[in-house]
C-alpha positions as CSV (number, residue, x, y, z in Angstrom):
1,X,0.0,0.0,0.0
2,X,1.3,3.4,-0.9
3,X,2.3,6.1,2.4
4,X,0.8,8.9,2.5
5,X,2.6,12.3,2.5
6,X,0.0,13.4,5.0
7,X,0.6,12.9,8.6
8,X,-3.4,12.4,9.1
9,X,-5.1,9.5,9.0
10,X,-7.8,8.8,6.3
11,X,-11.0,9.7,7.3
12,X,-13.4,6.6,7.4
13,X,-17.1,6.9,7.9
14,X,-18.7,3.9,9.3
15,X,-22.0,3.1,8.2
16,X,-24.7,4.3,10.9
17,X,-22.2,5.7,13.0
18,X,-23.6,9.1,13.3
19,X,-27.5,8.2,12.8
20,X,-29.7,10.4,14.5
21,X,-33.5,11.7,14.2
22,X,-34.0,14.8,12.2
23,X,-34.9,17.9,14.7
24,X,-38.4,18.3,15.4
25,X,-40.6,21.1,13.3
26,X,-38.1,21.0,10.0
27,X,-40.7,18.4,8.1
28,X,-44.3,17.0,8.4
29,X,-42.4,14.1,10.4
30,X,-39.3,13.4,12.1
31,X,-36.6,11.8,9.4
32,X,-33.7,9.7,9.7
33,X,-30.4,11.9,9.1
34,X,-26.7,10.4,9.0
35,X,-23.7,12.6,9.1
36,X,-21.3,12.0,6.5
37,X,-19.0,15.2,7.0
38,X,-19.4,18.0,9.8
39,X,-18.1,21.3,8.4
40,X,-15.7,21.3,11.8
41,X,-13.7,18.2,9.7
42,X,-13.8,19.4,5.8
43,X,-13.7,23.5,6.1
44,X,-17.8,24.3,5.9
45,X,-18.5,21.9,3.9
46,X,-21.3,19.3,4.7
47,X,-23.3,16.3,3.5
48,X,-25.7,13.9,5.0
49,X,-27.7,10.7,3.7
50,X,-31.4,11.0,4.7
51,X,-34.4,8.5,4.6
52,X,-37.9,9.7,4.7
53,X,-41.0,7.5,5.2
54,X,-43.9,8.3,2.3
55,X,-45.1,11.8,2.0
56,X,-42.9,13.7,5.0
57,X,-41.7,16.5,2.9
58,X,-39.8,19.4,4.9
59,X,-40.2,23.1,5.2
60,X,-39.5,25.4,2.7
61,X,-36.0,26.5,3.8
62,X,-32.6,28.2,2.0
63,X,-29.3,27.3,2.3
64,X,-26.7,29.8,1.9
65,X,-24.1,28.1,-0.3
66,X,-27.1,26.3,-2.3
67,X,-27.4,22.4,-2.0
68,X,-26.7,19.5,-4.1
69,X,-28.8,16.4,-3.2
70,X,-28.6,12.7,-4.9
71,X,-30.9,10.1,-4.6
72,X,-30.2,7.1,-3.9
73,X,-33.4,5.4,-3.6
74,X,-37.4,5.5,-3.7
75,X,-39.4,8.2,-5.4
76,X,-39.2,11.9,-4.2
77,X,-39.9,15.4,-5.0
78,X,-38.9,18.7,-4.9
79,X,-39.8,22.1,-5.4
80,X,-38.3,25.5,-5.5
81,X,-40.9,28.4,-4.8
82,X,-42.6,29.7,-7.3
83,X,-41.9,26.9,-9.6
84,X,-43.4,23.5,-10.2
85,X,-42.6,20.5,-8.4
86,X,-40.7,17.9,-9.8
87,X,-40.5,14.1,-9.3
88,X,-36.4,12.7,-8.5
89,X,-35.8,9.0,-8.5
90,X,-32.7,7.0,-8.1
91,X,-29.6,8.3,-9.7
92,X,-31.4,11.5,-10.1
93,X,-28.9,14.5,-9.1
94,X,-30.6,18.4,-7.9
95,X,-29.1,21.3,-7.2
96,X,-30.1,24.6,-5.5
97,X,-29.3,28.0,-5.9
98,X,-27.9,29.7,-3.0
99,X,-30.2,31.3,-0.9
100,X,-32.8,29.5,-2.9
101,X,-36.2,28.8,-1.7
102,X,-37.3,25.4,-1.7
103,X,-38.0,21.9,-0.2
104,X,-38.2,18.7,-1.0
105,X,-39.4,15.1,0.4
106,X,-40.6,11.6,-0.4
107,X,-43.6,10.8,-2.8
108,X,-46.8,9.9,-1.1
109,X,-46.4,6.3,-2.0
110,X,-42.9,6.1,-1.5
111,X,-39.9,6.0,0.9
112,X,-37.2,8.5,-0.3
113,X,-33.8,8.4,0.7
114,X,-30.7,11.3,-0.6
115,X,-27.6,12.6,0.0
116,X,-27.2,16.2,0.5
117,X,-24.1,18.1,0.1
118,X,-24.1,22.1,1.3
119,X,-21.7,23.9,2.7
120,X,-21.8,25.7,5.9
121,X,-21.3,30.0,6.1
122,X,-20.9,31.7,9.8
123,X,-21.9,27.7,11.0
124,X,-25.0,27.1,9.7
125,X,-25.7,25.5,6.4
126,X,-29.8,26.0,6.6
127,X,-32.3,28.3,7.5
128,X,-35.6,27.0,8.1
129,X,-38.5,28.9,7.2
130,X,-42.2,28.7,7.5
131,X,-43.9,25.9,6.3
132,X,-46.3,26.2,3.6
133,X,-49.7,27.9,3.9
């Protein structure tokens, strides 16, 4: 095996080791949220793997760097305010504008499960907003 020049280790991410409940109030139901980087270990940067149940769809919220998500699995949407909404299945690949208005969730008859990628700006990578009227 090669040495690295680097006196670091490689940074290995177990699967499930940081698997957590989503916060309360950021979707019609709690989530399942995994950790992939904290902006503390890569700059601000930041990604997550999420898995929704059928139809919990979050609030409309912004992120200040804009957000990438990928899905991995099930049948989900998304939609960016003022716009339509649009359906995202497997191997699908999103991306949001800074600042950016939107949300996004599982399909009503389907489990939904992404990673998102967004970078972090004076430590938060999110603002939550209200949810829709």
């Amino acid at each position: 095996m090669p040495q690295t020049t680097s006196s670091q280790s490689p940074a290995i991410h177990r699967a499930g080791a940081n698997m957590r409940r989503s916060p309360e109030g950021i979707a019609t139901a709690s989530f399942w949220v995994e950790s992939l980087v904290e902006s503390s270990e890569n700059g601000n940067l930041t990604a997550m793997r999420c898995d929704l149940e059928p139809g919990v769809i979050t609030r409309w919220h912004t992120h200040p760097h804009g957000q990438i998500l990928y899905v991995l699995s099930g049948v989900g949407l998304a939609e960016r305010c003022g716009g339509s909404t649009e359906e995202l299945r497997a191997g699908d690949c999103i991306s949001f504008a800074p600042n950016e208005r939107h949300r996004h969730g599982a399909a009503p008859e389907s489990t939904f499960s992404y990673i998102s990628i967004q970078a972090a700006l004076d430590g938060s990578a999110v603002t939550w907003l209200e949810e829709r009227p």
